[in-house]
N, CA and C atoms as a LAMMPS dump frame, in Angstrom:
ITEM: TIMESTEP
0
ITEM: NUMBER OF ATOMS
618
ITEM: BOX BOUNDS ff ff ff
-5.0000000000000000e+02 5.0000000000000000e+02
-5.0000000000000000e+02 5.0000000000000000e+02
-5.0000000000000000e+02 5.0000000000000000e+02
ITEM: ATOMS id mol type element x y z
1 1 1 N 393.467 445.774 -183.838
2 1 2 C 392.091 445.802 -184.348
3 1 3 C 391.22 444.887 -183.504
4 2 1 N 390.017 445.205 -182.761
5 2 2 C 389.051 444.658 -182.24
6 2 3 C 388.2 443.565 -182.831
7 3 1 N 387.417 443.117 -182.563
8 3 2 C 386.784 441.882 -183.109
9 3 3 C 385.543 442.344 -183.718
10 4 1 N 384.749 443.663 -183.777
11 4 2 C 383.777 444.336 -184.187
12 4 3 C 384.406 445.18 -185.688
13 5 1 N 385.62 445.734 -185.445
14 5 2 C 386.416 446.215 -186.567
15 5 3 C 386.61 445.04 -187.901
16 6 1 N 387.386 443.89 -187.071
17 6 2 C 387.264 442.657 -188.127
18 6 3 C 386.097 442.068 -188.705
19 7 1 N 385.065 442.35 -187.975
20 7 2 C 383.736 441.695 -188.959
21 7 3 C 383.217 442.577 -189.654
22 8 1 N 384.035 443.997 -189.534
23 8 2 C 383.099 444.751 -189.91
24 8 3 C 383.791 444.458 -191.904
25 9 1 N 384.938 444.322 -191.529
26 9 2 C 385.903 444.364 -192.569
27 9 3 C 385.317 442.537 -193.813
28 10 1 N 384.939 441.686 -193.148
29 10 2 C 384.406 440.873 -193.462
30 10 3 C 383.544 440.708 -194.044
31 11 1 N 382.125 441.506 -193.688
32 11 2 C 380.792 441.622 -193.851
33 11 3 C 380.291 443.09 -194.262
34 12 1 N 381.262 443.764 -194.551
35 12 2 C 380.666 445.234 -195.16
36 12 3 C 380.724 445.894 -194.201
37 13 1 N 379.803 445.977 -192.91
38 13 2 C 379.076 447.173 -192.52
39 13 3 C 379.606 446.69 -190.817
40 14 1 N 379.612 447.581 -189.973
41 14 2 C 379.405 447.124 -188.716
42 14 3 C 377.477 447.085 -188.812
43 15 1 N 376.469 448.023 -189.377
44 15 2 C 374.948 447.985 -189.141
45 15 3 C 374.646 446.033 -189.259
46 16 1 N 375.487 445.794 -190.391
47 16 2 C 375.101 444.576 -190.815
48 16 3 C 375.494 443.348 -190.083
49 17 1 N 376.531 443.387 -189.266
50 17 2 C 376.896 442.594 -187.968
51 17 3 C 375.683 442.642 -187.416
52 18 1 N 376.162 443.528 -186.333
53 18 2 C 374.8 444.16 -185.426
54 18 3 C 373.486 443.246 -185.765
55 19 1 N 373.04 443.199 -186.984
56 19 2 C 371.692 442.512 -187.457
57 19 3 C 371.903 441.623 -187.615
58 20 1 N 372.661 441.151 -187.892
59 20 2 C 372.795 439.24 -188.308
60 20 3 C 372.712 438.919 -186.54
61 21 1 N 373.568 439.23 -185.57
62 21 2 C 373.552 439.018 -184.065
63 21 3 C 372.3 439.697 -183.384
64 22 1 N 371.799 440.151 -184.078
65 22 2 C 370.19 440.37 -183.132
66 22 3 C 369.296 439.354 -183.862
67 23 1 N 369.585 438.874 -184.875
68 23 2 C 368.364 437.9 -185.521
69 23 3 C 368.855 436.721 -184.872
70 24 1 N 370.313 436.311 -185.366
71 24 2 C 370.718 434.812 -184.97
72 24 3 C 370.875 434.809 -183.135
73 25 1 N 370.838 435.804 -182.303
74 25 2 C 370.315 435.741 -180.742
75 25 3 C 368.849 435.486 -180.533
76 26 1 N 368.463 436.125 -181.485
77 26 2 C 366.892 435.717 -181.038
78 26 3 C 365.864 435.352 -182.139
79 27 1 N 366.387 434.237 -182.282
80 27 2 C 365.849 433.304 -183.478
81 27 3 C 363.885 433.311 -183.453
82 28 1 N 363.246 433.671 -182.379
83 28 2 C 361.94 433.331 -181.944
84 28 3 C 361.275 434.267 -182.289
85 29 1 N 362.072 435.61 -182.582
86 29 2 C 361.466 436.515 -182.251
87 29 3 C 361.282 437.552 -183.37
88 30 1 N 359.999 438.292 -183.8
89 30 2 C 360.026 439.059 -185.192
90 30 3 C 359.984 440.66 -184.552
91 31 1 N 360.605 441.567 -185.351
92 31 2 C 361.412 442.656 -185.138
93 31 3 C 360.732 443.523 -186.199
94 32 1 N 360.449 444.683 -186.336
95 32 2 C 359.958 445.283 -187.812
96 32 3 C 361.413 446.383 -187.549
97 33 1 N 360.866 447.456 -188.441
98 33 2 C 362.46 448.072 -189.23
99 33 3 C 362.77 449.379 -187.623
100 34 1 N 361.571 449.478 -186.918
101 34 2 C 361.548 450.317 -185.987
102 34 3 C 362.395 449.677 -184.926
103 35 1 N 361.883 449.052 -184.534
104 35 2 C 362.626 447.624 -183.718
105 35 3 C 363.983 447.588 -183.881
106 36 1 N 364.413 447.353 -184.987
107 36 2 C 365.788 446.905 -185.373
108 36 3 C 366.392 448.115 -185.556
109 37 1 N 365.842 449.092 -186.184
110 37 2 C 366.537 450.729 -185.555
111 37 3 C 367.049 450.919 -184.417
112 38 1 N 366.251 450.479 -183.305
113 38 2 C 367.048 450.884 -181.966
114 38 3 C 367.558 449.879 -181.475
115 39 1 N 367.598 448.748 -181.558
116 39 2 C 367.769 447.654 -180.827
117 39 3 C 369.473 447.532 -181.3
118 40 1 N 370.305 447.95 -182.576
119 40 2 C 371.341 448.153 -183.136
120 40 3 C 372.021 449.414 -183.004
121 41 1 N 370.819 450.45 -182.792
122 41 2 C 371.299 451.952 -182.565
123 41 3 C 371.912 452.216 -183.942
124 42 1 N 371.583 452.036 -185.377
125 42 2 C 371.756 452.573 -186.746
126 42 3 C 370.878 453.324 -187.04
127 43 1 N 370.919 454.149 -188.051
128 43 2 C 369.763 454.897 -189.177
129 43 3 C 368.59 454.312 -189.555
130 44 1 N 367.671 454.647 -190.256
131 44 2 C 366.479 453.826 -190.519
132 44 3 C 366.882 453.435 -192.345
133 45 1 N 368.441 454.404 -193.185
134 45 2 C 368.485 453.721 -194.3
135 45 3 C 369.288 452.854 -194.169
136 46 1 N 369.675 452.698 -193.148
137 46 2 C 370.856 451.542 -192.908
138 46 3 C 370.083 450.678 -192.641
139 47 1 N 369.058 450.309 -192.151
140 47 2 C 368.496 449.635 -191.61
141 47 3 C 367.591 448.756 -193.421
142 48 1 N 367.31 449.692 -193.989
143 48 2 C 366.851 449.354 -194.798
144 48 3 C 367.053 448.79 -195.813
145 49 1 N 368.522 449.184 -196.114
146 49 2 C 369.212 448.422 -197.401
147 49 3 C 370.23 447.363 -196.465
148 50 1 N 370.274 446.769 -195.356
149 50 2 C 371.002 446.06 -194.481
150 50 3 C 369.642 444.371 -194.926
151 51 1 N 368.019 444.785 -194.796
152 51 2 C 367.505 444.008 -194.325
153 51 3 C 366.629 443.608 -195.626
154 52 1 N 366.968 444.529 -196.29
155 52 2 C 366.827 444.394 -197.769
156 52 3 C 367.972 443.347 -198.239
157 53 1 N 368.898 443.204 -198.444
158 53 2 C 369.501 442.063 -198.491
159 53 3 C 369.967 441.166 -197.482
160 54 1 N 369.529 440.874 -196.344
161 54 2 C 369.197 439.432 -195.718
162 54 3 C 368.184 439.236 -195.841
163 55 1 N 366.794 439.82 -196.253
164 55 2 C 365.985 439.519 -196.892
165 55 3 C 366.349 438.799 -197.997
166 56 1 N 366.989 439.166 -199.318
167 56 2 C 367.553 438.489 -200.635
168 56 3 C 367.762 437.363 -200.684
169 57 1 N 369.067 437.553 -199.728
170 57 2 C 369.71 436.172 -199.815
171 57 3 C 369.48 435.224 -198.859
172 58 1 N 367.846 435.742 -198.156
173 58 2 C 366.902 433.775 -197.13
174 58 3 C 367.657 434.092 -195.772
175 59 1 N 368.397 434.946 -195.533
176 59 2 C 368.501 434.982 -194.471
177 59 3 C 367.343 435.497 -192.96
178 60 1 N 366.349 436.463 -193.267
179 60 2 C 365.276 436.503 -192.65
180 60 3 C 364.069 436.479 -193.575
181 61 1 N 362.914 436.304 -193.392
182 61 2 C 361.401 436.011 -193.972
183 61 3 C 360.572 437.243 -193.267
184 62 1 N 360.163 438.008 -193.923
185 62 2 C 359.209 438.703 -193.622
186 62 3 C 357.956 438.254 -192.858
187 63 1 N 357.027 438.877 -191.764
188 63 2 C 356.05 438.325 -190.648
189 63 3 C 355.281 439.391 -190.36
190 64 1 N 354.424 438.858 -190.158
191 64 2 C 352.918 439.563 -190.073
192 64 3 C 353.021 439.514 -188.648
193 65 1 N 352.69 440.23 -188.117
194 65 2 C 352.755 439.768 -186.201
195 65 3 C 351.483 440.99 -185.806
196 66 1 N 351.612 440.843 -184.293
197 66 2 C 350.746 441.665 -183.51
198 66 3 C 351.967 442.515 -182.594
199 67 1 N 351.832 443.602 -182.977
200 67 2 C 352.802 444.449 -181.459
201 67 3 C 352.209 445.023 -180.67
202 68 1 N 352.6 444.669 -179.434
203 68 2 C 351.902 445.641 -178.336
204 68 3 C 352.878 446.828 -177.996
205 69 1 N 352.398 447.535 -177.607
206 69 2 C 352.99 448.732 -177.258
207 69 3 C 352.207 449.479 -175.997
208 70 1 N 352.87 450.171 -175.161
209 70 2 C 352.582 450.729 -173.84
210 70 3 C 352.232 452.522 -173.754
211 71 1 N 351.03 452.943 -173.73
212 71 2 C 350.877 454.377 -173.711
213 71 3 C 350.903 455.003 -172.253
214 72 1 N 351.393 456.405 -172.705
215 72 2 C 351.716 457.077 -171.583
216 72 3 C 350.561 457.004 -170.642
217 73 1 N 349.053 456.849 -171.249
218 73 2 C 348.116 457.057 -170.125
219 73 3 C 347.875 455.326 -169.417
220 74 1 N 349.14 454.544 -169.744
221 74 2 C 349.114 453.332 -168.382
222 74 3 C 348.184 452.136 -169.821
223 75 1 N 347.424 452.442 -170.544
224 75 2 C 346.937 451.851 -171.817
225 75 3 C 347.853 450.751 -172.472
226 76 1 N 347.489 449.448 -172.853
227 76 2 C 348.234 449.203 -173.893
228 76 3 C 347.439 448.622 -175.32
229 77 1 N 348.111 449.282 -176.565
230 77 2 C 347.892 449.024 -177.819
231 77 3 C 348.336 447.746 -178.348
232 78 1 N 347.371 447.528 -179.376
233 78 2 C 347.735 446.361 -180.15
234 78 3 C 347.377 446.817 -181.741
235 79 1 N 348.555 446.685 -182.282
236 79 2 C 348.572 446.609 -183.654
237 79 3 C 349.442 445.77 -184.742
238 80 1 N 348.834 445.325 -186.226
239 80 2 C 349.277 444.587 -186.837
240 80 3 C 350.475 445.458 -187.719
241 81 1 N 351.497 444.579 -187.766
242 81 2 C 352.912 445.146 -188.332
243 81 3 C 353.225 444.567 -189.157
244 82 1 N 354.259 444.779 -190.064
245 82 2 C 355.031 443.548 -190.842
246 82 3 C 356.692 443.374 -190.384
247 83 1 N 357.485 442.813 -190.417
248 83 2 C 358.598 442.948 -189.558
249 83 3 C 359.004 441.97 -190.48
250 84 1 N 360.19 441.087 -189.657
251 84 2 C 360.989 440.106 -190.293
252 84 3 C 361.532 438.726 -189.379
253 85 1 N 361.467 437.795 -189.471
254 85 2 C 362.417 436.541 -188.621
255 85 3 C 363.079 435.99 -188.903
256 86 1 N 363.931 435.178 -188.319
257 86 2 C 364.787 434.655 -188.761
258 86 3 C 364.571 433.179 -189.737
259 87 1 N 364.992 433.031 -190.889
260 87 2 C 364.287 431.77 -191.541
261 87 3 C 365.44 430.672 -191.143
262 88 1 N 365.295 429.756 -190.213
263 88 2 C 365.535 428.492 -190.093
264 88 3 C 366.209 427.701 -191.171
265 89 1 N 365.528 427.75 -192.268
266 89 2 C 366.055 427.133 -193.296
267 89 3 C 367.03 427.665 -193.838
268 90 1 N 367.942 428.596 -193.518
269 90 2 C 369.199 429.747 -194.437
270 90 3 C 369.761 428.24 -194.378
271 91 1 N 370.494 427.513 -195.529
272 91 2 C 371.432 426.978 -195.626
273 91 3 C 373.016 427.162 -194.828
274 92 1 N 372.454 428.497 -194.665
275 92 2 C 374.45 429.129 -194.322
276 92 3 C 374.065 429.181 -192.454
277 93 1 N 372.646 428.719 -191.765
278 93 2 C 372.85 429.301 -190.611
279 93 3 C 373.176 428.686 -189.598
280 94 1 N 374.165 427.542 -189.545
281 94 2 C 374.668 427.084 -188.534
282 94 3 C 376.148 427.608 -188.461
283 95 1 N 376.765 427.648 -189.724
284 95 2 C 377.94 428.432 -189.786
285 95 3 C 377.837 429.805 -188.923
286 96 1 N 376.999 430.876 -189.588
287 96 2 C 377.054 431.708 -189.099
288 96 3 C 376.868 431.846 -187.69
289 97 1 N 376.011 430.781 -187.051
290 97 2 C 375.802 430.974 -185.206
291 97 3 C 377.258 430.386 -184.981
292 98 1 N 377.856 430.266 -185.577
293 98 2 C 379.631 429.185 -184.773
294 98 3 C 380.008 430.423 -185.17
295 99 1 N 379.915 431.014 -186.165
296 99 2 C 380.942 432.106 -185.925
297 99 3 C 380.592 433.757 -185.254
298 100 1 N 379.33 434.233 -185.156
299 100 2 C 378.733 435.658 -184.984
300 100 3 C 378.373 435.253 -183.639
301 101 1 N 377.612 434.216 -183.024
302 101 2 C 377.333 433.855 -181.716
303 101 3 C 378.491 433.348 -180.704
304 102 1 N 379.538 432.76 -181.234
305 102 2 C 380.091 432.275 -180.48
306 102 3 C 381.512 433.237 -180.423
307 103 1 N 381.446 433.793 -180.79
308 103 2 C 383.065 434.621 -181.046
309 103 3 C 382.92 435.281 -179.937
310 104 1 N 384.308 436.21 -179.721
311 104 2 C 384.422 436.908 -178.341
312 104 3 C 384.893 438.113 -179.416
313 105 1 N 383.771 438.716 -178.986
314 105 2 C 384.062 440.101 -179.694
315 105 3 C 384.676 441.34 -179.348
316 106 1 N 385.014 440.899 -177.684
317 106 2 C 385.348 442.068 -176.974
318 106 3 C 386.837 441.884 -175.965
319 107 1 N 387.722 442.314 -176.061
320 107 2 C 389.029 442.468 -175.28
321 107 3 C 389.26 442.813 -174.431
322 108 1 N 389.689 442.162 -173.065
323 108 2 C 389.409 442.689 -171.87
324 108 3 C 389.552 444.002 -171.666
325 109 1 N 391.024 444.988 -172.838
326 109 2 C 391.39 446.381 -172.798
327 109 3 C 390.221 447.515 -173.111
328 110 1 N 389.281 446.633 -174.2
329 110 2 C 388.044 447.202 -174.699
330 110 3 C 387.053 447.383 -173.746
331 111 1 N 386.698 446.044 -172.783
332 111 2 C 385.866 445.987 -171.698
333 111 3 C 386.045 447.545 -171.049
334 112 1 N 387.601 447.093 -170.346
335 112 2 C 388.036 447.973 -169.278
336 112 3 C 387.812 449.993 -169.723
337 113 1 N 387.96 449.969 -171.339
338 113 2 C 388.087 451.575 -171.951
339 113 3 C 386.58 451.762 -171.835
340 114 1 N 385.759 450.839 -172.045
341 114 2 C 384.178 451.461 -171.868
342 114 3 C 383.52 452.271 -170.728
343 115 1 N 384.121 451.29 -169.804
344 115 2 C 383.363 451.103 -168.583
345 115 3 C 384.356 452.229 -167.457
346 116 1 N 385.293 452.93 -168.274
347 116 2 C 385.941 453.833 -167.268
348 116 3 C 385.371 455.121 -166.907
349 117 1 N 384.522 455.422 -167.501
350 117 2 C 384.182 456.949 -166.946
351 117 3 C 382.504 456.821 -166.265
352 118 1 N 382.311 455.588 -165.62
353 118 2 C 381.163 454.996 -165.294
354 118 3 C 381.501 455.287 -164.08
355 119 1 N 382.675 455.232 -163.353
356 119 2 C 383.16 455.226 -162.039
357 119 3 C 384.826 454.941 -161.498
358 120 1 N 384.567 455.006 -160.087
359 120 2 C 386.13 454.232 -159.833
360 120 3 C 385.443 452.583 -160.312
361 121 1 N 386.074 452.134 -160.471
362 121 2 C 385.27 450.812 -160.995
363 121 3 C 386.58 449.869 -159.883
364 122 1 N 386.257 448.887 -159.011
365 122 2 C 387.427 447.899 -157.783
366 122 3 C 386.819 446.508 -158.428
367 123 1 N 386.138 446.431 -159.219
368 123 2 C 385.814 445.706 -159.766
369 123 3 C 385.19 445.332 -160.659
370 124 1 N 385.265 444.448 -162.313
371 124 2 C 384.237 444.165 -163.15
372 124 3 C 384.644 442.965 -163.934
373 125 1 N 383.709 441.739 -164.109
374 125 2 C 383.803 440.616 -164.879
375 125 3 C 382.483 440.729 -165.466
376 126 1 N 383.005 439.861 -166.591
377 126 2 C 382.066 438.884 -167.757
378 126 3 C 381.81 438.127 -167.54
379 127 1 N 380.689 437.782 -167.789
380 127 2 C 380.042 436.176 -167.347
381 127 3 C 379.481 435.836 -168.753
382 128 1 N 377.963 435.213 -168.533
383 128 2 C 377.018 435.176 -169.859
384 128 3 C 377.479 435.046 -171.04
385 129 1 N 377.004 436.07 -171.753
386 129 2 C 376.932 436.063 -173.641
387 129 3 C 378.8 436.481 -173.604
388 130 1 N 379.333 437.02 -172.902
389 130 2 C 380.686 437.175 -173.265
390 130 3 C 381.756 435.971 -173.12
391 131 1 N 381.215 434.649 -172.39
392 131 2 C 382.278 433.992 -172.095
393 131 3 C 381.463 432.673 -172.644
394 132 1 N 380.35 432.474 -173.585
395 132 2 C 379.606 431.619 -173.86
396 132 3 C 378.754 430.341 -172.482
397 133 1 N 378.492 430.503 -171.809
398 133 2 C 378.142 430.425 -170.411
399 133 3 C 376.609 430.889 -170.35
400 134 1 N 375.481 430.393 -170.931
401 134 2 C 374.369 430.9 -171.426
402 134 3 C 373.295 430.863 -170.195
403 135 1 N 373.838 429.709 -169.235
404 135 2 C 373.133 429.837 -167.887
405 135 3 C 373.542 431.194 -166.687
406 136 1 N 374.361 432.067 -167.193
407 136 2 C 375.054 432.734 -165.929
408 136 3 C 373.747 433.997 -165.666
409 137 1 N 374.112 434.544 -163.994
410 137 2 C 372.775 435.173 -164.001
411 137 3 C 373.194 436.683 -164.327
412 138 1 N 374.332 436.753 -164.665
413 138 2 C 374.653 437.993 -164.758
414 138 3 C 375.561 437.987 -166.317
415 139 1 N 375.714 439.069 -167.115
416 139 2 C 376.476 438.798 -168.233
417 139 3 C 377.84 439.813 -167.346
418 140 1 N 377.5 441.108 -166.958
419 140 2 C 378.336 441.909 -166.344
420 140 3 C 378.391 442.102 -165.145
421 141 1 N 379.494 442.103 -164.104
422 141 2 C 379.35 442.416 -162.674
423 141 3 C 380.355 443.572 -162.519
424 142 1 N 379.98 444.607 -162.385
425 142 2 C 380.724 445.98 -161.557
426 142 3 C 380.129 446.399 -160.423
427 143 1 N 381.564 446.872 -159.251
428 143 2 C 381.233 446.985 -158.099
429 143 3 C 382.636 448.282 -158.572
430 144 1 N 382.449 449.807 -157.319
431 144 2 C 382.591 450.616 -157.504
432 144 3 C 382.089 451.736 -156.778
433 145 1 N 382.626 453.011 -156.989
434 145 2 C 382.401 453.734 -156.139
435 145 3 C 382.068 455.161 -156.792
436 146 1 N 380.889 455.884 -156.648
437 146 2 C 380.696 457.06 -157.299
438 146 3 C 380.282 456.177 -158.691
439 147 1 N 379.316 455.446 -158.587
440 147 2 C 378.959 454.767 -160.153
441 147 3 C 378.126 455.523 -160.546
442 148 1 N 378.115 456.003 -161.672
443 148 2 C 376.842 457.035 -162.572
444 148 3 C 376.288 456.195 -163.51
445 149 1 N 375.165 456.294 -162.621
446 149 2 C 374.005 455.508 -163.488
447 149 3 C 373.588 455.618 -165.026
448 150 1 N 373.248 456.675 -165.049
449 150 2 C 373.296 457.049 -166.166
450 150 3 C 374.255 456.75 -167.105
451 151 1 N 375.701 457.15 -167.276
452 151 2 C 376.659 456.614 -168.023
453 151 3 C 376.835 455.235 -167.941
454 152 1 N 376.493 454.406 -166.824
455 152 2 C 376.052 453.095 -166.927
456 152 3 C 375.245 452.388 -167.723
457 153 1 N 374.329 452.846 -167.614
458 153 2 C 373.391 452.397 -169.108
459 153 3 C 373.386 452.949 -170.29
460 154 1 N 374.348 453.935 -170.846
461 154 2 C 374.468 454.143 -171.902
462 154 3 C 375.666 453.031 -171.837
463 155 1 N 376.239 452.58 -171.58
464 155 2 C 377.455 451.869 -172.029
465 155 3 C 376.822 450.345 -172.123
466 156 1 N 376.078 450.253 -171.375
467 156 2 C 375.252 448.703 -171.351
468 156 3 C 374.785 449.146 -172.964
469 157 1 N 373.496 450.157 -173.518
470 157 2 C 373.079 450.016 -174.367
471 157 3 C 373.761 449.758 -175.697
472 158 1 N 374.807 450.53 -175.875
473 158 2 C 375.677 450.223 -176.69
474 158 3 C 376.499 448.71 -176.956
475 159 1 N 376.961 448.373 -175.542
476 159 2 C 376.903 446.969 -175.932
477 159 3 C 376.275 446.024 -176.594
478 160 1 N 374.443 446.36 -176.252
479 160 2 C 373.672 445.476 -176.509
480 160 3 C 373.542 445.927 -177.962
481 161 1 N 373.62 446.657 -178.464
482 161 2 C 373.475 447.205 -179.977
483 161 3 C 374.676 446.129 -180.63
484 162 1 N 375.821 445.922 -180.328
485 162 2 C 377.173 445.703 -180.811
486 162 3 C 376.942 443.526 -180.636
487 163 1 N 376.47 443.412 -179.255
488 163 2 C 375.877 442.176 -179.266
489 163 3 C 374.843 441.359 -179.839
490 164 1 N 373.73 442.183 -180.001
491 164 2 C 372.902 441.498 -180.596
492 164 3 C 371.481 441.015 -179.822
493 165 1 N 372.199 441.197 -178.189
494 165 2 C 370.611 441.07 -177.756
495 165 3 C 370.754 441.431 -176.758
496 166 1 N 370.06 441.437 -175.465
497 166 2 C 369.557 442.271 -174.445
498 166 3 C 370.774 441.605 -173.386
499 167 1 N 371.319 442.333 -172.097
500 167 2 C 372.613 442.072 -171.442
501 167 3 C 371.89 441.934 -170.243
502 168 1 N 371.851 441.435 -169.377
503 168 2 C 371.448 441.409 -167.823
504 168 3 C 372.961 441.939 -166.73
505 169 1 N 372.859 442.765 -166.069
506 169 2 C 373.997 443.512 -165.609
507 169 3 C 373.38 443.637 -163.73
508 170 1 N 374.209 443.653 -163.162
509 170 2 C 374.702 444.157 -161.474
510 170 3 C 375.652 444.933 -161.401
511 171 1 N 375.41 445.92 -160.361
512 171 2 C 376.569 446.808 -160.176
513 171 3 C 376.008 447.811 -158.36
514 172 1 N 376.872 447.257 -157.806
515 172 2 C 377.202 447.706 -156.708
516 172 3 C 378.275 449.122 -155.892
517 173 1 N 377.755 449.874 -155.34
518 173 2 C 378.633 450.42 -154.876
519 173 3 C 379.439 449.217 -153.579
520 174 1 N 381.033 449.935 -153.659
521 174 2 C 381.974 449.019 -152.833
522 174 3 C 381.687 448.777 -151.255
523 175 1 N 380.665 448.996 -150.828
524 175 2 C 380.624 448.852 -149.187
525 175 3 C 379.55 448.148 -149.314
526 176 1 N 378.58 448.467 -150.413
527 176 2 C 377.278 447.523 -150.434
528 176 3 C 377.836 445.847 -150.647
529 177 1 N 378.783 445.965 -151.911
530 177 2 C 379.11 444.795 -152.186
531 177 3 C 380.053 444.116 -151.285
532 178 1 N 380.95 444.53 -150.529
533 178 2 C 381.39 443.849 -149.647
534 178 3 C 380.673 442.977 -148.401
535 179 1 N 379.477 443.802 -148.223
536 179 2 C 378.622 443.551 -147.141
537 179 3 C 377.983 442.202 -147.703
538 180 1 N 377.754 442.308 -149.492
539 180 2 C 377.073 441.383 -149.479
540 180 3 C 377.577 440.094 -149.725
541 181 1 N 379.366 439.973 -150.111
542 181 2 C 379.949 438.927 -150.032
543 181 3 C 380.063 438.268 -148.885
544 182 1 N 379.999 439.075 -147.692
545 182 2 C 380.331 438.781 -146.385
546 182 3 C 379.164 437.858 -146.009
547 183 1 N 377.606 438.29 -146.08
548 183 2 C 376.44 437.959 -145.914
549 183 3 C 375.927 436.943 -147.157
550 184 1 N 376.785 436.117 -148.034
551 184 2 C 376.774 435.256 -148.927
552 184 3 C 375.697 435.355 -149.609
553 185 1 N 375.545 437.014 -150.251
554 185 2 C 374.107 436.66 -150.733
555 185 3 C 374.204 435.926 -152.289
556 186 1 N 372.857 435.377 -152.525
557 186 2 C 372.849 434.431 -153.131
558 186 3 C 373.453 435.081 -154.494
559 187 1 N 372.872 436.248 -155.233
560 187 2 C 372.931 436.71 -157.001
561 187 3 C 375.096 436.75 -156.796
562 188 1 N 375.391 437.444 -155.876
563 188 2 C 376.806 437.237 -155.956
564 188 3 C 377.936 436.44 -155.755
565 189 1 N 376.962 435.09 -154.878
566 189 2 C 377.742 434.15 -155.138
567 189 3 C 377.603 433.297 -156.14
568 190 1 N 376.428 433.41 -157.004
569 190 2 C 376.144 432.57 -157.812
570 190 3 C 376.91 433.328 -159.404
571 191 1 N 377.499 434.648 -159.005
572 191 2 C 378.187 435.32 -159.818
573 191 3 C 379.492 434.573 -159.642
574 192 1 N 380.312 434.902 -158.544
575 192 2 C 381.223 434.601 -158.36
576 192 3 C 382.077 432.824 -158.39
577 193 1 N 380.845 432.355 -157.851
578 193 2 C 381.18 430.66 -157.802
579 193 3 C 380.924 429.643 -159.007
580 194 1 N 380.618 430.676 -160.162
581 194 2 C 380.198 429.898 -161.747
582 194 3 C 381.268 430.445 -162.155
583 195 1 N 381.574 429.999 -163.818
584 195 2 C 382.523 430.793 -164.687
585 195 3 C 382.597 432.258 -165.027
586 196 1 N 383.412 432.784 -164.871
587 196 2 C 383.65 433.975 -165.154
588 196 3 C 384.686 434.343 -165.632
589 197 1 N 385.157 435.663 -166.14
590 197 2 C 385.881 436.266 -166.143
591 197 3 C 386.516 437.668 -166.075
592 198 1 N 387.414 437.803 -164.904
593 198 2 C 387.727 438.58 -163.947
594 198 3 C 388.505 440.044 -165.044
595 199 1 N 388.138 441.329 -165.275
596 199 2 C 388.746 442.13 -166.073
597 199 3 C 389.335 443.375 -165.079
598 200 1 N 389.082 443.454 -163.955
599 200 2 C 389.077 444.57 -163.159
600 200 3 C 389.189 444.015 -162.079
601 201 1 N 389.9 443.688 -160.889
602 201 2 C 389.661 442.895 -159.95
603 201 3 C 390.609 443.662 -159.042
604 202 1 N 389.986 444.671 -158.072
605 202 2 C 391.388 445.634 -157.197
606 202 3 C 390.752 444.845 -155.548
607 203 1 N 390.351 443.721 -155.403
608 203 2 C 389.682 443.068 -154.177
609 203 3 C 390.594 441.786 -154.067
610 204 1 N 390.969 441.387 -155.106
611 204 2 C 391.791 439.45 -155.121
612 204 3 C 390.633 439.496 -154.648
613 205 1 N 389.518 439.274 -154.971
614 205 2 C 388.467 438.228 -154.304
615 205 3 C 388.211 436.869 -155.474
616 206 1 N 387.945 436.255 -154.415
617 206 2 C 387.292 434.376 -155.048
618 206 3 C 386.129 434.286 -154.816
């Protein structure tokens, strides 16, 4: 059993994970029910009876905010919303960031089953939000050959639904990236020469 299976078993719902780790990641920030629809990738009644009780029980406070939003004709809108934040004061919320923020929710076998039909994959590590390492510039590094973009970012998005907040990712085809270890460029050594951890590694590289 995975570490998303066990909380789910804990806390009711996997929707309701998902939301506690998008509020307690981004404590600053107010979200309305649209927002938190996609940002989790759930239903809009899941969404509703999920935030309906962390609402209840002080875990987020309802917020009046301004959203901008971007129209197709290059325009951007501003309108008043009601949404939700995270309330500071939850009695229970330092516990919960030691345990929903800091856990490792994901198994290197899990990593490796996602990310297989993305490409030949010669290489992929965790950095960032997966190894608690909050300065790293990358959370994911895959290098690879025949990488499909597309199935690439559906697998990022899903992560970020399962995480809780937005992933910063690199991914190289294998001749680009060799060239650029060779030529010490800076984003990959600063990948490589911080903490990481190595899930895919067909290079032995250091």
């Amino acid at each position: 059993m995975n570490s998303i299976d066990t909380l789910e078993r804990i806390f009711g719902s996997v929707a309701k994970v998902k939301i506690m780790r998008l509020f307690l990641f981004n404590p600053n920030t107010s979200f309305d029910s649209k927002d938190v629809k996609g940002r989790v990738n759930t239903n809009s009644q899941a969404v509703r009876r999920e935030m309906a009780l962390l609402e209840k029980i002080g875990m987020v406070k309802k917020k009046h905010y301004t959203k901008t939003a971007a129209l197709r004709n290059g325009k951007v809108t501003k309108h008043k919303v009601q949404g939700w934040i995270l309330n500071r004061r939850f009695k229970y919320l330092k516990p919960l960031q030691s345990f929903l923020v800091d856990m490792h929710l994901f198994t290197p076998e899990d990593v490796t089953e996602r990310f297989k039909k993305v490409g030949k994959i010669k290489l992929l590590l965790v950095s960032g939000v997966f190894i608690q390492e909050w300065e790293s510039r990358v959370d994911i590094l895959i290098v690879g050959d025949k990488l499909k973009t597309g199935v690439l970012k559906n697998v990022m998005k899903n992560l970020e639904s399962e995480v809780g907040k937005e992933l910063t990712y690199a991914s190289f085809e294998t001749d680009d990236f060799l060239y650029r270890v060779q030529m010490f460029d800076k984003l990959v050594r600063d990948v490589l020469d911080f903490p990481h951890e190595k899930i895919v590694d067909k290079f032995n590289i250091s």
